[in-house]
C-alpha positions as CSV (number, residue, x, y, z in Angstrom):
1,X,-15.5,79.2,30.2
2,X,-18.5,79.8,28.2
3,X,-21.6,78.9,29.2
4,X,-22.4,77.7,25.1
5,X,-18.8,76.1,25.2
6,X,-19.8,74.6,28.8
7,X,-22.6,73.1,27.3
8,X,-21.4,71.1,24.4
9,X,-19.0,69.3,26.8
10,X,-21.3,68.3,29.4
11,X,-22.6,64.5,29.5
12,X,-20.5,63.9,26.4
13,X,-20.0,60.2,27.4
14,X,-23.7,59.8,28.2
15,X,-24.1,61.5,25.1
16,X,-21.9,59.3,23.2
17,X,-23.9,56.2,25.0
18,X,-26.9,56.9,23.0
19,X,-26.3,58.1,20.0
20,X,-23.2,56.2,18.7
21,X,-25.8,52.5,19.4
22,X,-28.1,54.9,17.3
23,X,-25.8,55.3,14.3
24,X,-24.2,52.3,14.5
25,X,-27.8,50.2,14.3
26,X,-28.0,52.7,11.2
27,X,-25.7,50.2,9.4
28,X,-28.8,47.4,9.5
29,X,-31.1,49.6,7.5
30,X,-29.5,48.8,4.3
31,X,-28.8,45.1,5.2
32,X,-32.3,44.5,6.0
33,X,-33.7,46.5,3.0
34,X,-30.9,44.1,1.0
35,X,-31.8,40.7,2.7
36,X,-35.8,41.5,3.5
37,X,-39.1,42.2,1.4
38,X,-40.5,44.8,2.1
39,X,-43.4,43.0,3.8
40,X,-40.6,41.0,6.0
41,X,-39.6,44.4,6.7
42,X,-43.4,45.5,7.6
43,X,-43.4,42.6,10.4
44,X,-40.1,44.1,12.1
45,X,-40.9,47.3,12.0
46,X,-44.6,46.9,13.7
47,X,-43.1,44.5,16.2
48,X,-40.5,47.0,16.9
49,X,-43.0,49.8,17.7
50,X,-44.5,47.4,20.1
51,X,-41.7,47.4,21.5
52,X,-41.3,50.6,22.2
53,X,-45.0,50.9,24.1
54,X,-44.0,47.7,26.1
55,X,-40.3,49.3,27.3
56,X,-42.5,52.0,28.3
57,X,-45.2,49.8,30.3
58,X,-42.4,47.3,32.0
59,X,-40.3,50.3,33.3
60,X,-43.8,52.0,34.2
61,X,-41.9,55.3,35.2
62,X,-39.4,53.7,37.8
63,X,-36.5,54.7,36.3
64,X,-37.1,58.4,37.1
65,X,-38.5,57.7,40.5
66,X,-35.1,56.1,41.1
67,X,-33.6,59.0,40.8
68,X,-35.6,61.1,42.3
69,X,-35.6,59.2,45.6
70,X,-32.2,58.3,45.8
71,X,-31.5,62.3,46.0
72,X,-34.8,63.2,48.3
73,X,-33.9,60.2,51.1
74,X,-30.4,60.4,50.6
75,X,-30.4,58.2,54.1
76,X,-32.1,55.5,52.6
77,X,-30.5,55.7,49.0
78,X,-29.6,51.5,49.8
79,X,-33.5,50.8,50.5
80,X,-34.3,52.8,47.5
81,X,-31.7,51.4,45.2
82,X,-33.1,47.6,46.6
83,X,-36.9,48.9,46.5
84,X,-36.7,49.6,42.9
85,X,-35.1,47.0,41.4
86,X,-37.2,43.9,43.2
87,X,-40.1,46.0,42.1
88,X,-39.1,46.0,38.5
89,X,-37.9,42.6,38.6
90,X,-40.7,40.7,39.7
91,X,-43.1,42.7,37.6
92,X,-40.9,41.8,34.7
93,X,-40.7,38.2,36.1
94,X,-44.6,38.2,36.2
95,X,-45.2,39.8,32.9
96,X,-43.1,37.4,30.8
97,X,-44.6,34.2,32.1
98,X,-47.7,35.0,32.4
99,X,-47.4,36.4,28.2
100,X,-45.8,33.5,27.3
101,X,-48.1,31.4,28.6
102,X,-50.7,33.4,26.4
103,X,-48.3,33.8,23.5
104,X,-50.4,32.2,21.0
105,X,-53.7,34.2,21.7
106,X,-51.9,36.9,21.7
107,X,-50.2,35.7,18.4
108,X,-54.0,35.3,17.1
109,X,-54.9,38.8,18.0
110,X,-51.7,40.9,16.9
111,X,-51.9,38.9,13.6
112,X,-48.0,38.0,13.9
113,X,-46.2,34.2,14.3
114,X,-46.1,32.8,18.0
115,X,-42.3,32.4,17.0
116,X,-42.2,36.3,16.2
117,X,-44.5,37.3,19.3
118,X,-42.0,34.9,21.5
119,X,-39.0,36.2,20.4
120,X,-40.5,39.6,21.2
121,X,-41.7,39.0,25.0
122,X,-37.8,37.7,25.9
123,X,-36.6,40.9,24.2
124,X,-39.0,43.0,26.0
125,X,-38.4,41.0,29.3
126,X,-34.4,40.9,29.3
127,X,-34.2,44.9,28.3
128,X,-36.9,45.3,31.0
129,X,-34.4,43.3,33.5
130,X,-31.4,46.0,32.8
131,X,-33.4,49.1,33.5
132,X,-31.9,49.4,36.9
133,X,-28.6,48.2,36.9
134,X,-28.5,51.4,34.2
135,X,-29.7,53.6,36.0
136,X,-27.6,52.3,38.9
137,X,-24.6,52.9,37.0
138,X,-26.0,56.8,36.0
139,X,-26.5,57.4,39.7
140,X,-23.0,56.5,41.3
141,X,-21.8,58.4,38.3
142,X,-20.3,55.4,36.4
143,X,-20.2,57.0,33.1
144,X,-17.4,55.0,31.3
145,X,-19.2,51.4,32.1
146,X,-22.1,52.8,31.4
147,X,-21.3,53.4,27.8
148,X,-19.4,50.8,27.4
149,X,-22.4,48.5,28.3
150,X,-24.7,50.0,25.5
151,X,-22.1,49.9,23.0
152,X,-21.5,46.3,23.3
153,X,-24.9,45.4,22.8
154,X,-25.7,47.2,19.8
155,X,-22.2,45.9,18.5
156,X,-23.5,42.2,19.4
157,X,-26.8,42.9,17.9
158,X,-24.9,44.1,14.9
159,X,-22.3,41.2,14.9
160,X,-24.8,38.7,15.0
161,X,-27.1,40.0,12.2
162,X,-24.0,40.1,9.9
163,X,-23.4,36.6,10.9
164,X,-26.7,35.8,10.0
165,X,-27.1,37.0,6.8
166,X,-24.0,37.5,5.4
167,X,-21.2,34.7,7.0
168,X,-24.0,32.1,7.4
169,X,-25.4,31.2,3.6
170,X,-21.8,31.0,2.6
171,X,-20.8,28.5,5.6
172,X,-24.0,26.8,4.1
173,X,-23.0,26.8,0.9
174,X,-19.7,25.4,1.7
175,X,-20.7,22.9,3.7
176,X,-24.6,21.5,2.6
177,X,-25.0,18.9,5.1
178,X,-23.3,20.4,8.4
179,X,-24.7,22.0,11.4
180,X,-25.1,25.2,10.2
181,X,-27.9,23.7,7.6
182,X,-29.9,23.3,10.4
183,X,-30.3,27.0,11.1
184,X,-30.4,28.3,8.5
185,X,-33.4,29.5,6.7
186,X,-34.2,31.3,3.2
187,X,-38.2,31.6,3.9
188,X,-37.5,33.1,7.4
189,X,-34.7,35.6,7.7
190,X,-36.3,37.8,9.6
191,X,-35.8,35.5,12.5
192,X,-32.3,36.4,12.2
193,X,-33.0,40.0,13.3
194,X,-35.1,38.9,16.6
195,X,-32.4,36.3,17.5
196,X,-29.5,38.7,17.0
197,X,-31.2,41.1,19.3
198,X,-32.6,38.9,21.5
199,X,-28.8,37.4,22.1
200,X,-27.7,40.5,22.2
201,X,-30.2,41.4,25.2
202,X,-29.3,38.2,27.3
203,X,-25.4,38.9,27.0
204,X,-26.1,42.6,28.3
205,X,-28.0,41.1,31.6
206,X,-25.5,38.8,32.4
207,X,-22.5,41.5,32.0
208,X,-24.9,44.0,34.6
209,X,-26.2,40.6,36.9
210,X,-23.2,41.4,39.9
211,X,-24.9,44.5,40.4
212,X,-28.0,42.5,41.5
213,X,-25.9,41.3,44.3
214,X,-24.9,44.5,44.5
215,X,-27.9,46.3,45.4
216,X,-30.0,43.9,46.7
217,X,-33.6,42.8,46.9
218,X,-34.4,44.8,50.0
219,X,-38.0,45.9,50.4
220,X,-39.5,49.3,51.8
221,X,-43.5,49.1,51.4
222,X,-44.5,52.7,51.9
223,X,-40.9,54.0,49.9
224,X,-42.0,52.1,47.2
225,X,-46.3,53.2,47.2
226,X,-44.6,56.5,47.0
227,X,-42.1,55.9,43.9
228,X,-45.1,54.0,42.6
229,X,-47.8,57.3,43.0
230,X,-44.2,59.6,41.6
231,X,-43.8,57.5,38.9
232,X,-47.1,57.1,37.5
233,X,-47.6,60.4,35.8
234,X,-43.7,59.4,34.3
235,X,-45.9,57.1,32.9
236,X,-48.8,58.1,31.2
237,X,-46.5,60.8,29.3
238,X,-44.1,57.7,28.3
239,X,-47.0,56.1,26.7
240,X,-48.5,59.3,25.0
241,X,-44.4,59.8,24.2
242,X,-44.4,55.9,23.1
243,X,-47.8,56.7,20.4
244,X,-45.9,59.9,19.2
245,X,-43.0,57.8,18.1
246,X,-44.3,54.5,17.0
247,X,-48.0,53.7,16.8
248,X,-48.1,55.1,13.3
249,X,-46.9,51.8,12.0
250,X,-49.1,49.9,14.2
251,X,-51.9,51.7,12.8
252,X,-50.8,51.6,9.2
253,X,-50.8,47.3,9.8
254,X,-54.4,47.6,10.6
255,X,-56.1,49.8,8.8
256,X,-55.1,48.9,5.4
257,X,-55.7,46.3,3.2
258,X,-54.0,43.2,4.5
259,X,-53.2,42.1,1.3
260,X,-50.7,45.5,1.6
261,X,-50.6,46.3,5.0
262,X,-47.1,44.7,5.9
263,X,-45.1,46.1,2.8
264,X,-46.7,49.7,2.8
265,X,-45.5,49.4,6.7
266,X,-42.0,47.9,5.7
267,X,-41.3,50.9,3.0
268,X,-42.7,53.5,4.9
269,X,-40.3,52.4,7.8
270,X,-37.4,52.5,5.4
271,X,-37.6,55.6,4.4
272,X,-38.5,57.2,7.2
273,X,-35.2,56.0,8.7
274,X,-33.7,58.7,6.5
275,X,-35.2,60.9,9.1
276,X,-32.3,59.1,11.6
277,X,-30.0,62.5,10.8
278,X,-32.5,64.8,12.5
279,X,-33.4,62.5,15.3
280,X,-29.8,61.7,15.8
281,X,-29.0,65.8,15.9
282,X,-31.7,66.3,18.5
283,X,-31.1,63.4,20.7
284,X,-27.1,64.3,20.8
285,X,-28.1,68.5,22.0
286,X,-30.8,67.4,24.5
287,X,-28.5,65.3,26.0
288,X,-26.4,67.9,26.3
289,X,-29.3,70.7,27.1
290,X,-31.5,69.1,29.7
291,X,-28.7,69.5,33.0
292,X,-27.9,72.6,31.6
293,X,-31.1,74.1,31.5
294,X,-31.3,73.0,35.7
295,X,-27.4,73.4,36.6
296,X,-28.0,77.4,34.5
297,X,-31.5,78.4,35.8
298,X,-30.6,80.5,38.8
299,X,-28.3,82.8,36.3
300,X,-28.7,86.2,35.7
301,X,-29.3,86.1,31.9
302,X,-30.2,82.4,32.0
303,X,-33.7,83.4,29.6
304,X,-31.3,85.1,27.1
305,X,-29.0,82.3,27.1
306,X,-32.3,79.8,26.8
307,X,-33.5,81.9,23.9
308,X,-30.0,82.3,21.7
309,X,-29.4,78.4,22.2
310,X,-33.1,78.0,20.7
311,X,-32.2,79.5,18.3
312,X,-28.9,78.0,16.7
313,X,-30.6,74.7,17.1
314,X,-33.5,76.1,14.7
315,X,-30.7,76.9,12.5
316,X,-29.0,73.9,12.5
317,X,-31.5,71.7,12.1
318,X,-32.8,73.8,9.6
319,X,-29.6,73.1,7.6
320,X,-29.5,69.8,8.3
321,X,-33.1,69.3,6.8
322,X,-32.1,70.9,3.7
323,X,-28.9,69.0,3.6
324,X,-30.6,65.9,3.6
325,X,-33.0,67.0,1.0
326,X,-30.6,68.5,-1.4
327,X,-28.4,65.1,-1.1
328,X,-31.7,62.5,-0.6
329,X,-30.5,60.3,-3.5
330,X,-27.3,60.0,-2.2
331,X,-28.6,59.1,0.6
332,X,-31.4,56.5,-0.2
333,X,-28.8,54.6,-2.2
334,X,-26.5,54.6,1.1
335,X,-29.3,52.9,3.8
336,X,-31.9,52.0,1.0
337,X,-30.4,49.2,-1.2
338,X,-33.4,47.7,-2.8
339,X,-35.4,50.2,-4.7
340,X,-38.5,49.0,-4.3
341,X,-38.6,50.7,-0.8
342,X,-38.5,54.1,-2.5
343,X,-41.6,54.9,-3.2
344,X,-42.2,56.2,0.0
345,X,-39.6,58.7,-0.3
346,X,-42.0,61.1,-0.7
347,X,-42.5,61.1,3.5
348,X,-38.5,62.0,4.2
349,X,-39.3,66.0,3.9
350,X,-42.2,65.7,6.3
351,X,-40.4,63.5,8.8
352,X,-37.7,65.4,9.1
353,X,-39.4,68.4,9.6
354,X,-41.6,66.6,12.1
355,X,-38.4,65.7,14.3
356,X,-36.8,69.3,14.0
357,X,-40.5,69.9,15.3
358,X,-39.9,67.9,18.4
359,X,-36.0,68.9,18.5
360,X,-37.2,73.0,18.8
361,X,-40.1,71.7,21.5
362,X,-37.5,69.5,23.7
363,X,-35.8,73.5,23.8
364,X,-38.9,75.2,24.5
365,X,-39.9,72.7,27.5
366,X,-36.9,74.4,29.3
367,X,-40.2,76.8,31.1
368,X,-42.1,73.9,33.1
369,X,-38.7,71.5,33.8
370,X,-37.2,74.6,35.8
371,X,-40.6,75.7,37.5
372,X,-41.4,72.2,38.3
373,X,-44.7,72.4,36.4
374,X,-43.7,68.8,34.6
375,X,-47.0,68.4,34.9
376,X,-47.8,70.3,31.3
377,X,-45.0,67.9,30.0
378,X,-47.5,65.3,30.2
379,X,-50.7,67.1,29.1
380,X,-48.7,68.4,25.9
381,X,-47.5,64.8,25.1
382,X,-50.9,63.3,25.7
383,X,-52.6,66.1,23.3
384,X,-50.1,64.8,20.6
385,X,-51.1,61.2,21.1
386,X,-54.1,62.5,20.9
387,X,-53.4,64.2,17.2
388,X,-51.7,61.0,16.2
389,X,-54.2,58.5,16.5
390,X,-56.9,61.2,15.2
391,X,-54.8,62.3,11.8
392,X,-53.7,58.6,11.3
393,X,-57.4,57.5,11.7
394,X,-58.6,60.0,9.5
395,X,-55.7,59.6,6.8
396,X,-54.2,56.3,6.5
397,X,-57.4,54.8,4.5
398,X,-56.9,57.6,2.1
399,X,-53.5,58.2,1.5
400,X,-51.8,55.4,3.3
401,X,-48.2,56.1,5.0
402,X,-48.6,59.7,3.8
403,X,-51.4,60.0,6.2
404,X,-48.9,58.5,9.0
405,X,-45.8,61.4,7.9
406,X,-48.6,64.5,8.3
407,X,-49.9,62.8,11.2
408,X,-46.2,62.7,13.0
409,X,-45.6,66.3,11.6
410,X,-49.1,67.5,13.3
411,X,-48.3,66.1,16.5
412,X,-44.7,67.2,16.9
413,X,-45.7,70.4,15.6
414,X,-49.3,71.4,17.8
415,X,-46.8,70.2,20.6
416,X,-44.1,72.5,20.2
417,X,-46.8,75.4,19.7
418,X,-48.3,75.2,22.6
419,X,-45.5,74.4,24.5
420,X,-44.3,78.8,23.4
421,X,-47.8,79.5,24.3
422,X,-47.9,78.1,27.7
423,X,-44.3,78.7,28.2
424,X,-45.3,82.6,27.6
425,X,-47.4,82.7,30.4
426,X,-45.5,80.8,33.0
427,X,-41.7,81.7,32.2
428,X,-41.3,84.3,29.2
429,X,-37.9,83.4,27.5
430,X,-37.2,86.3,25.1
431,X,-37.2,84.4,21.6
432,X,-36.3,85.3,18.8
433,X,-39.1,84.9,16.8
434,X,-38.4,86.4,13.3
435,X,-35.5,85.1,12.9
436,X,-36.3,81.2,14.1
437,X,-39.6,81.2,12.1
438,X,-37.4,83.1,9.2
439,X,-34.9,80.5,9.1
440,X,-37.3,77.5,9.4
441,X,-39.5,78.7,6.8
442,X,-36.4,79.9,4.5
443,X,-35.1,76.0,5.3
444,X,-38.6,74.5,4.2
445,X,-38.8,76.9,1.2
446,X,-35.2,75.5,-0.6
447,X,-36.3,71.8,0.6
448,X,-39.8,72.6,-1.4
449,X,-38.2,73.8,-4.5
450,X,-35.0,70.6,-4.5
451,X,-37.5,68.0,-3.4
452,X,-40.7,68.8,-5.6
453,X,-39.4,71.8,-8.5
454,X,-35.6,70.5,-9.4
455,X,-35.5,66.3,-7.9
456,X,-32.4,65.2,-8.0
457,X,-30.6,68.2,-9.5
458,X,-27.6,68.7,-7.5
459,X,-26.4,72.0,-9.1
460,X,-29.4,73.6,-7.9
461,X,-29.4,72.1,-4.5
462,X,-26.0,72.7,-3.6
463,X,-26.4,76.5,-4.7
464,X,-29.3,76.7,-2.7
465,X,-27.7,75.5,0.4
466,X,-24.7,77.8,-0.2
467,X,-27.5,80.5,-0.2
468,X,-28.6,79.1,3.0
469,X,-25.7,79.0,5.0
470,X,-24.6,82.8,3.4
471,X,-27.4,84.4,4.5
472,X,-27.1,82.9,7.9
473,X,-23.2,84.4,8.0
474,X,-24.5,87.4,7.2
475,X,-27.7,87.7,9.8
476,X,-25.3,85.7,12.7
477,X,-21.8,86.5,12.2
478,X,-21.3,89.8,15.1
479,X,-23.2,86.9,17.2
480,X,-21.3,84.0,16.5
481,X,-17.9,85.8,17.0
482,X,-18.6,87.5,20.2
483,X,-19.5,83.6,21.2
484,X,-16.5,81.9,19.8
485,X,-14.1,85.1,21.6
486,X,-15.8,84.5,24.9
């Protein structure tokens, strides 16, 4: 079989796990622009980034170190398995009372509602509680349950929210004076979204709770000082990782005007969701790309086959930024219902390029995951936090969420440059250079002249991405063919 055949069909269920919750959560983006201001919106979407940083500090790198010691003491995989999850548990356990206990200074200096910053800590505690039992189920190669699992919670998450704000006011309606009155509340919808995901969370950990009898609460002292000292540069890259993705809206909250803070937050989150269609391509292939890249390096040609699979991402993403550009108002009339949230359209070209940034650097990384050199992975992430919180500083007082877009662009972008430069040095893969940088630049060229010269013209738009996908027949198709024959 093909190796590029091989690799679109490996961890297709794993695959599946996390992108399908992705999409499908896509479906809340126009209900919550429909049922929320776009202040309301501001709150969930800075919360949410929060969320993001603490997933990162509750987990605090054991989910890798799981794996990694469950394959290097293969004898003691039980102690391991046991070690791990009492050490996440009672951290978690810890964390969450201790917060709560606290909730309302903290409240005070994150600027949000207790009730908000509550709802929050649960969240963050019960997600924190199934890290494991996931990881469990990943290890002894239960893929089905697995993906199972994640698809029922975003589908409760998204069953709930519907209740919410759509089944709920009519039940009130109907029925004034009955129970469902009582929780029901106009001023403050955007509980609704916590609540859903926070029931959503609970019902997940009591599905996974057998496999805490399962495992066990064992303990192994030194095992686990040496998971701790693996996992702590896991770490320190998940939180540069974690400022990459989401401190731009944290940032945005505080360093504008808070008479505007929370609705330039909540439209610039809108529309950056647009940018789901990159995000969801790249996720999908480096699910796909990351055991290949290990299970392929001992092979012959593996650095050709690194570089020509570089490359067709490039040109895929490439297509799919102009696709999204050409067909924006489509689009931001599918997830964006209230137009009020449109002004930051403006940041959709940037953050898509910014993710087909990332996508082309999680390609390039291929050099230090196979010489075990992870160690760059960190530095590279951490000089991108690095740009983030030193563009957004620079910008946001100026130019707002625009500031936030070119910050995410520069990060994702110095990051995947220096990831070819280093990668030069310590594992040359034969790129194709002319023809990745001609295609990206070709692909940003058309998305220039449908997004600024002809808006909304879809004549133009369309031809152009006729042109596109010609002249990539043309350059490709003696490639392509000899790919497809194989």
């Amino acid at each position: 079989m093909s190796v590029f055949k091989k690799l679109f069909q490996q961890t297709f269920i794993y695959g599946l796990a996390t992108v399908l919750p992705r999409a499908l959560s896509i479906v809340l983006v126009p209900l919550y622009t429909l049922e929320l201001a776009p202040s309301a919106f501001g709150v969930y979407a800075t919360l949410m980034s929060y969320l993001i940083l603490g997933n990162v500090l509750l987990s605090y790198g054991m989910e890798t170190a799981f794996f990694r010691f469950v394959n290097k003491h293969a004898d003691k995989k039980a102690i391991v398995q046991s070690t791990a999850l009492r050490s996440l548990t009672v951290s978690t356990l810890i964390f969450v009372v201790v917060l709560l206990f606290f909730r309302e200074s903290l409240s005070s200096v994150l600027e949000f509602k207790t009730e908000y910053v509550t709802y929050a800590l649960l969240i963050l505690a019960l997600d924190a509680l199934v890290v494991l039992p996931f990881v469990w189920l990943r290890a002894n190669e239960r893929p089905m349950r697995y993906a199972v699992l994640k698809i029922l919670n975003v589908c409760i998450n998204l069953g709930f929210n519907l209740f919410f704000f759509l089944l709920l006011p009519i039940l009130v309606a109907d029925a004034p004076n009955s129970f469902w009155s009582t929780i029901y509340s106009e001023e403050n919808k955007i509980a609704y979204v916590f609540i859903s995901n926070l029931i959503a969370s609970g019902i997940t950990l009591l599905i996974v709770m057998p496999l805490y009898i399962k495992i066990g609460f064992a303990f192994d002292r030194e095992i686990w000082k040496q998971m701790l000292k693996y996992a702590f540069p896991v770490l320190i890259a998940g939180i540069a990782f974690s400022i990459n993705e989401a401190f731009d809206k944290i940032l945005l909250k505080y360093l504008l005007p808070p008479d505007i803070a929370a609705s330039q937050v909540g439209i610039y989150a809108a529309c950056y969701k647009l940018g789901v269609f990159m995000t969801l391509f790249a996720t999908a292939f480096r699910l796909g790309i990351e055991p290949f890249f290990f299970n392929h390096a001992k092979h012959k040609n593996a650095k050709n086959t690194y570089a020509t699979i570089t490359k067709y991402f490039t040109i895929l993403g490439s297509f799919i930024l102009l696709f999204v550009i050409v067909y924006i108002d489509f689009f931001k009339v599918l997830l964006i219902k209230d137009s009020a949230y449109w002004e930051a359209l403006p940041v959709v070209p940037i953050i898509l390029l910014a993710n087909l940034c990332l996508g082309i650097y999680h390609n390039l990384s291929v050099w230090y995951k196979v010489t075990d050199r992870t160690k760059f992975g960190a530095y590279i992430s951490i000089f991108g936090a690095i740009v983030t919180l030193v563009v957004n500083f620079l910008l946001i007082k100026h130019i707002s969420y625009m500031g936030s877009a070119i910050a995410t662009l520069a990060a994702y972008g110095s990051m995947m440059f220096l990831s070819y430069y280093f990668g030069r040095k310590y594992y040359p893969v034969p790129y194709d250079i002319k023809k990745i940088v001609g295609y990206l630049l070709l692909s940003i060229g058309f998305s220039m002249i449908c997004f600024y010269g002809y808006p909304g013209n879809l004549l133009i738009g369309t031809l152009l991405l006729l042109v596109f996908l010609l002249l990539i027949y043309i350059s490709e198709r003696r490639e392509i063919l000899r790919i497809i024959k194989r």
